[in-house]
Residue frames as qw, qx, qy, qz and C-alpha x, y, z in Angstrom:
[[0.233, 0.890, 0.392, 0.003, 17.27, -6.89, -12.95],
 [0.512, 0.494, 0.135, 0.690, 19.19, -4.35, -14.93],
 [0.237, -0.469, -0.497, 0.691, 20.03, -1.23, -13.32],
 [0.203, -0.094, -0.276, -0.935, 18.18, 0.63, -15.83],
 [0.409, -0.499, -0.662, -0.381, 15.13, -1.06, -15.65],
 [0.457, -0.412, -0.618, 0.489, 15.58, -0.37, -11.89],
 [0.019, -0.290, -0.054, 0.955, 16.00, 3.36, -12.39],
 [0.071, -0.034, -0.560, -0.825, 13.30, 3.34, -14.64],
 [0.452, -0.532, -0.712, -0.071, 10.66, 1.93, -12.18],
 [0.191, -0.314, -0.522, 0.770, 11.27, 4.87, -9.59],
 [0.155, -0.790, -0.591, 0.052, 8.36, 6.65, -8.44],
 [0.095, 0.246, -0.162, 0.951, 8.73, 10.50, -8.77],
 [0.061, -0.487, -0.745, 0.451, 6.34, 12.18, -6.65],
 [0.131, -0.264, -0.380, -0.877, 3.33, 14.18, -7.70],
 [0.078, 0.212, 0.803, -0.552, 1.23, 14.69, -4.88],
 [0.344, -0.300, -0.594, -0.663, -2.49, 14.40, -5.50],
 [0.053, -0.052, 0.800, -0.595, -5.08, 15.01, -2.69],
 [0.468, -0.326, -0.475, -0.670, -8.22, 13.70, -2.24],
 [0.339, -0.424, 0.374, -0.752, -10.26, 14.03, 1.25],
 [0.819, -0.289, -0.430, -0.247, -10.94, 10.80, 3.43],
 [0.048, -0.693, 0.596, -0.402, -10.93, 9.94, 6.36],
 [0.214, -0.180, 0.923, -0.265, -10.62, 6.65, 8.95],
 [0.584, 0.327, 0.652, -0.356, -12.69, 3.81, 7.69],
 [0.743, 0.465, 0.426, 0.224, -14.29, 3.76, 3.88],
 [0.197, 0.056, 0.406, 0.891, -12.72, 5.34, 0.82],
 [0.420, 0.480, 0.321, -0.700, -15.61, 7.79, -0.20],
 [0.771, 0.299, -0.331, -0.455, -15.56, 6.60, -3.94],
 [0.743, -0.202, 0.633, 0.082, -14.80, 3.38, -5.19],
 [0.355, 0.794, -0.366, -0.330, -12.36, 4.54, -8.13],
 [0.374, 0.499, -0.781, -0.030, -10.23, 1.29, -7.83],
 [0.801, -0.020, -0.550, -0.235, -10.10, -2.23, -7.21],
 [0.274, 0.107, -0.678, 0.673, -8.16, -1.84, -4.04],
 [0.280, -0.093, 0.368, -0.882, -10.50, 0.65, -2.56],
 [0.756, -0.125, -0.546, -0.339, -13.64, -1.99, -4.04],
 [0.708, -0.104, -0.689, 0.114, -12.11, -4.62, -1.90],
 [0.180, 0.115, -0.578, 0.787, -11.03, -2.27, 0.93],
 [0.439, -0.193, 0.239, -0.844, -14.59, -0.82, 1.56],
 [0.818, -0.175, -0.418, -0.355, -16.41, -4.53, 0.96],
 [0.510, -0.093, -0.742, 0.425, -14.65, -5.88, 4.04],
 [0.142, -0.032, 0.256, -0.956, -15.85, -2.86, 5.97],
 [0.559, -0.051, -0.320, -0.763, -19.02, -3.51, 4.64],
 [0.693, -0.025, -0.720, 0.005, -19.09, -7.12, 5.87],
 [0.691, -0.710, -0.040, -0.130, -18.68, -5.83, 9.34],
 [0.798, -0.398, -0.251, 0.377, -14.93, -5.72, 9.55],
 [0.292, -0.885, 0.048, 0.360, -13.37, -2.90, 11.97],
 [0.540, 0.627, -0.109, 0.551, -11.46, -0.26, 10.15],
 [0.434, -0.828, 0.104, 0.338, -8.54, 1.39, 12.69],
 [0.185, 0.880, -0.392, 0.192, -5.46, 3.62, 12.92],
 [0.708, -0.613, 0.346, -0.063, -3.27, 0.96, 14.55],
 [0.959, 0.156, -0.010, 0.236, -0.25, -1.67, 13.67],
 [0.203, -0.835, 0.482, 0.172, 3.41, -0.20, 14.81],
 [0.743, 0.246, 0.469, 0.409, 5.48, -1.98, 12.11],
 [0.086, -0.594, 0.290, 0.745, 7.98, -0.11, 9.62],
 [0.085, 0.042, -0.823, -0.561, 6.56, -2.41, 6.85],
 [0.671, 0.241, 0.502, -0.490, 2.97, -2.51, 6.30],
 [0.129, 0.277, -0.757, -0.578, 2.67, -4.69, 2.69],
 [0.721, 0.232, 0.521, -0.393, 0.43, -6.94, 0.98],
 [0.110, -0.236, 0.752, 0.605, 1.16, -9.16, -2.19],
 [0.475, 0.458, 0.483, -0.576, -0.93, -9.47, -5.28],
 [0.297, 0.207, 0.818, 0.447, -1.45, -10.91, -8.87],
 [0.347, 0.439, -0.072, -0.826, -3.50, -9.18, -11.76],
 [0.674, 0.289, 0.671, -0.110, -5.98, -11.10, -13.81],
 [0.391, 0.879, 0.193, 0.193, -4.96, -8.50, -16.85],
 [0.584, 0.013, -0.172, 0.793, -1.30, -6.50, -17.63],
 [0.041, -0.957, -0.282, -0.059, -1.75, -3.05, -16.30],
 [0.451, 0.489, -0.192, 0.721, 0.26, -0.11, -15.40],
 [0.199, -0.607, -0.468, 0.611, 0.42, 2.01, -12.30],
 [0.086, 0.754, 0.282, 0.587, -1.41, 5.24, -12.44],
 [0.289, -0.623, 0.314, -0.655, -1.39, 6.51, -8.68],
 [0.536, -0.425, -0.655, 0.322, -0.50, 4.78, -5.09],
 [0.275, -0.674, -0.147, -0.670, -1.95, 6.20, -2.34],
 [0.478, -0.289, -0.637, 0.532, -1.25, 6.14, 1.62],
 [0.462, -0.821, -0.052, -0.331, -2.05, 8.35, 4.83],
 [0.538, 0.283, -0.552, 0.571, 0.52, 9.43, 6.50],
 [0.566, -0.558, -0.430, 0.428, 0.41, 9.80, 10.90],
 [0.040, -0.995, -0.069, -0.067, 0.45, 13.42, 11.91],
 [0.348, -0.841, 0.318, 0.265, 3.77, 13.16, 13.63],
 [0.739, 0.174, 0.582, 0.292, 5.17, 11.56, 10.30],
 [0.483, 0.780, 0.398, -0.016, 3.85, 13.71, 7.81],
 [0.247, -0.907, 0.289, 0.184, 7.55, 15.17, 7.28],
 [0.327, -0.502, 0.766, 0.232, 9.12, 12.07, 6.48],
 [0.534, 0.305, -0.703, -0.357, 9.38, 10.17, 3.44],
 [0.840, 0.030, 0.488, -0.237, 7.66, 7.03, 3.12],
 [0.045, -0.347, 0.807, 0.476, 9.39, 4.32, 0.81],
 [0.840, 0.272, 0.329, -0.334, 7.24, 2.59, -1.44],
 [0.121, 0.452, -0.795, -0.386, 8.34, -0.15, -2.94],
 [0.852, 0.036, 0.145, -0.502, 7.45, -3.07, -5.36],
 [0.405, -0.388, 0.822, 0.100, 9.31, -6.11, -4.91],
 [0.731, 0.393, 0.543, 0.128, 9.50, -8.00, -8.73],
 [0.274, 0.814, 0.115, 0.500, 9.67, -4.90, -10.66],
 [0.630, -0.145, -0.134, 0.751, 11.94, -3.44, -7.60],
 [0.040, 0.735, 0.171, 0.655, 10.24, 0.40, -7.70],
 [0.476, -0.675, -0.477, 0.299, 11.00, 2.05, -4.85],
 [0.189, 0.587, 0.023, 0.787, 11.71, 5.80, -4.06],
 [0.183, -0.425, -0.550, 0.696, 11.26, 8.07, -0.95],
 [0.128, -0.588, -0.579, -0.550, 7.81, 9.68, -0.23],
 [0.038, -0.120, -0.619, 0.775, 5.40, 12.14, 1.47],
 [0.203, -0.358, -0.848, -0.334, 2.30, 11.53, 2.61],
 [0.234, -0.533, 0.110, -0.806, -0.21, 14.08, 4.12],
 [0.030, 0.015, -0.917, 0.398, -1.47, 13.00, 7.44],
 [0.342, 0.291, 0.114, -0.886, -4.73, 15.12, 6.93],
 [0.736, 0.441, 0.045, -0.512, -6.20, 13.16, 3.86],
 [0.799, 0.063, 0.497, 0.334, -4.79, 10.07, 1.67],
 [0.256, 0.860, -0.276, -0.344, -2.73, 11.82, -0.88],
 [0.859, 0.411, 0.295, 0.078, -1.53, 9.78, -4.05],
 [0.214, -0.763, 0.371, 0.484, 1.81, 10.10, -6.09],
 [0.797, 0.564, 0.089, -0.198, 2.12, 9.32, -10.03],
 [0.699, -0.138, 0.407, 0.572, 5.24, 7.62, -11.42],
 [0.479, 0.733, -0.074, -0.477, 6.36, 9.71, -14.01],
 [0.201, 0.310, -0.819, -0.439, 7.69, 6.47, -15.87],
 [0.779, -0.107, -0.289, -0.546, 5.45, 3.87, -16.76],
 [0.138, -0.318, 0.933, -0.096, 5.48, 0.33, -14.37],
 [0.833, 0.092, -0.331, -0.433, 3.54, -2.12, -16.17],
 [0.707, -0.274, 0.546, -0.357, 2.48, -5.39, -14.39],
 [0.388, 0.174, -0.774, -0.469, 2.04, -8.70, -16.06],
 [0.805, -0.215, 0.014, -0.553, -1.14, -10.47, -15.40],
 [0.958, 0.064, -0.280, 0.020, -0.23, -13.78, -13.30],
 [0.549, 0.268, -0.479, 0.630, 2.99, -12.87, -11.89],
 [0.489, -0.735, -0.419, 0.214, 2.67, -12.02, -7.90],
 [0.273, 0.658, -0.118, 0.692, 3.91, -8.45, -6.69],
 [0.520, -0.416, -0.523, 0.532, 4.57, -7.30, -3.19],
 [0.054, 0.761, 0.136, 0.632, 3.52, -3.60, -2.44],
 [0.529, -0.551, -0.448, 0.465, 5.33, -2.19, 0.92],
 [0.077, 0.871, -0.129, 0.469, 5.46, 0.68, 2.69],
 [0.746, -0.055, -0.281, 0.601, 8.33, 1.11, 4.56],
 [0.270, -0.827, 0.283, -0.404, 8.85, 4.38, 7.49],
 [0.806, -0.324, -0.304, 0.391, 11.84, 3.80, 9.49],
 [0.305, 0.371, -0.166, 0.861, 12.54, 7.30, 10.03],
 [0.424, -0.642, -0.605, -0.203, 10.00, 6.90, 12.78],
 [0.004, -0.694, 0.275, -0.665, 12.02, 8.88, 15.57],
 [0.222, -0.255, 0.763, -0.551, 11.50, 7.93, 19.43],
 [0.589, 0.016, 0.694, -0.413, 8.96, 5.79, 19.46],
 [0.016, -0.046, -0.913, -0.404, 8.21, 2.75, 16.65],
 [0.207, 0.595, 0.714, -0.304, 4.28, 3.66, 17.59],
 [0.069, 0.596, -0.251, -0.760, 4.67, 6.10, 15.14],
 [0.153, 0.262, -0.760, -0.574, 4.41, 3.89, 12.36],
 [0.572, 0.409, 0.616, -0.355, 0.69, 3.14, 12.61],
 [0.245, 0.095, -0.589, -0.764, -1.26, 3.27, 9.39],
 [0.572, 0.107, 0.162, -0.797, -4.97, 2.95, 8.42],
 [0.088, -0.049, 0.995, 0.018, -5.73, -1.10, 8.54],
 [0.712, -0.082, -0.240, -0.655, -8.89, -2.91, 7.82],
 [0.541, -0.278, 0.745, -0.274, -8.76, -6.06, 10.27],
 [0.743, 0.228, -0.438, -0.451, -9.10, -9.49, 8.42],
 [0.636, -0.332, 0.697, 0.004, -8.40, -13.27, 9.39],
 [0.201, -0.164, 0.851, 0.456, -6.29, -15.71, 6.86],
 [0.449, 0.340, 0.819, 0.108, -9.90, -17.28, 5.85],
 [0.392, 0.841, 0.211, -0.308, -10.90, -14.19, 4.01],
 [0.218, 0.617, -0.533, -0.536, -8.19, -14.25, 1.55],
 [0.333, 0.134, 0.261, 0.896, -7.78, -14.28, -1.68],
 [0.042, -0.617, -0.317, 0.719, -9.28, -11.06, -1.96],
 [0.442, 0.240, 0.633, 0.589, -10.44, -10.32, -5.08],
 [0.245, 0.788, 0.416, -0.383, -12.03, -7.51, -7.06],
 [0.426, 0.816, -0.283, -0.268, -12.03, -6.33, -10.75],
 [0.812, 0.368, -0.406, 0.201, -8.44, -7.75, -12.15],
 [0.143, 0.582, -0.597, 0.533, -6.79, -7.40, -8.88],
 [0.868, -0.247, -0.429, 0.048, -6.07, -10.71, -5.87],
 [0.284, -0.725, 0.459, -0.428, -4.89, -10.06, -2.51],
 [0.872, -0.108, -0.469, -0.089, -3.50, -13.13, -2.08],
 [0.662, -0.339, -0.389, 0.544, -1.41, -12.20, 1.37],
 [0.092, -0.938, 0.047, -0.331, -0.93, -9.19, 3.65],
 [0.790, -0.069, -0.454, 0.407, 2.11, -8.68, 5.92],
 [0.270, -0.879, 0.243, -0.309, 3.60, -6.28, 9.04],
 [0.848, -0.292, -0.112, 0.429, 6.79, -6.73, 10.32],
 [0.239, -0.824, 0.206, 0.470, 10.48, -4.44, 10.42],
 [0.451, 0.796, -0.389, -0.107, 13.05, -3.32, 7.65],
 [0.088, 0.666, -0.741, -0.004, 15.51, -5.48, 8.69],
 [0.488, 0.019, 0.825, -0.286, 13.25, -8.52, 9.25],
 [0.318, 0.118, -0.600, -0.724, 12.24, -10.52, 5.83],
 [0.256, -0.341, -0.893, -0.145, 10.00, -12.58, 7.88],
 [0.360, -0.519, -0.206, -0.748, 6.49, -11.44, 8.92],
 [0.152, 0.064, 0.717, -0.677, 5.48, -11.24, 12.47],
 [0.422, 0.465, 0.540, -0.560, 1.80, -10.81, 11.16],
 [0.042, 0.042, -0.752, -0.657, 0.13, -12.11, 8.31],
 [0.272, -0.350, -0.692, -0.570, -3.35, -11.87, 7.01],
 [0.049, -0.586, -0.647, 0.486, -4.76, -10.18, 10.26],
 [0.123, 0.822, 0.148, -0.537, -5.37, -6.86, 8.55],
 [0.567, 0.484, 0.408, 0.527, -5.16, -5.35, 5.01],
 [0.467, -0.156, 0.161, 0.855, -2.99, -2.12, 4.64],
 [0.480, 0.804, 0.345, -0.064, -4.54, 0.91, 3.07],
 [0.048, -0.470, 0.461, 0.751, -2.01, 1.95, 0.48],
 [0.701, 0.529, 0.343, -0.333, -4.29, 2.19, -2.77],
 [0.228, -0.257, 0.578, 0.740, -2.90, 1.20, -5.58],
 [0.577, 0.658, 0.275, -0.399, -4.84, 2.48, -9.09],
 [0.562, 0.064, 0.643, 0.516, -4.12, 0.74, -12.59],
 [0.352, 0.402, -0.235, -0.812, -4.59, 2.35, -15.86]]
């Protein structure tokens, strides 16, 4: 990948806030949050829990889109430090902050356009975690392998992962699905 195209996929930040807390999204504005609250709905346990610098989760579009806004929740004693988000294909990544108070959202201010069919990987990444790696919870929805793919609207969850930065293999797959929202145009 070119290093333009690379620069051209970073994520400036434009914080947007919008008030939720542990457990459902209050709307269901996207296809993420769709799928996030129907597991919930099914009976499985939203928590605050997974210590891991990478929380991720890969995924395919039935349709090309664009990003409009990811979203995360950052950990109180966090809420200082930049959170990387990055998407592995298209290679966007950039350093963020994320309130700890409410999921708060950040708008590229170039366009990253998907292509329907091709898989994408969406991590967040905190390894500025200070004295203790328990820092790096984040707001999970619990799942087991048989519930994927994961579907809703044009977006497939077809794998979730937690592990470290410096580790490309996962310690934990498909127990739990990440909330970082992503929202297409």
């Amino acid at each position: 990948m070119s290093l333009k195209m690379k620069s051209g996929l970073f994520i400036c930040l434009s914080v947007f806030l919008i008030s939720c807390k542990k457990g459902k999204f209050k709307t269901n504005d996207s296809d993420f949050q769709n799928i996030y609250n129907g597991l919930i709905k099914k009976g499985h346990k939203a928590d605050i829990t997974w210590d891991a610098e990478v929380h991720s989760y890969t995924f395919t579009l039935s349709e090309n889109k664009s990003v409009k806004l990811i979203g995360y929740q950052s950990q109180s004693s966090l809420s200082t430090k930049d959170y990387i988000i990055e998407i592995i294909k298209n290679s966007d990544s950039g350093g963020h902050r994320f309130k700890s108070n409410a999921l708060s959202y950040i708008k590229p201010n170039t366009p990253i356009n998907f292509t329907s069919g091709v898989s994408y990987t969406l991590n967040r990444i905190q390894t500025n975690w200070g004295q203790y790696i328990t820092e790096t919870i984040g707001h999970i929805v619990k799942t087991e392998q048989s519930d994927y793919p994961l579907c809703h609207g044009s977006l497939t969850i077809t794998e979730t992962s937690f592990h470290d930065s410096n580790s490309s293999s996962s310690w934990q797959k498909f127990q739990a699905l990440p909330r970082i929202d992503i929202v297409f145009n």
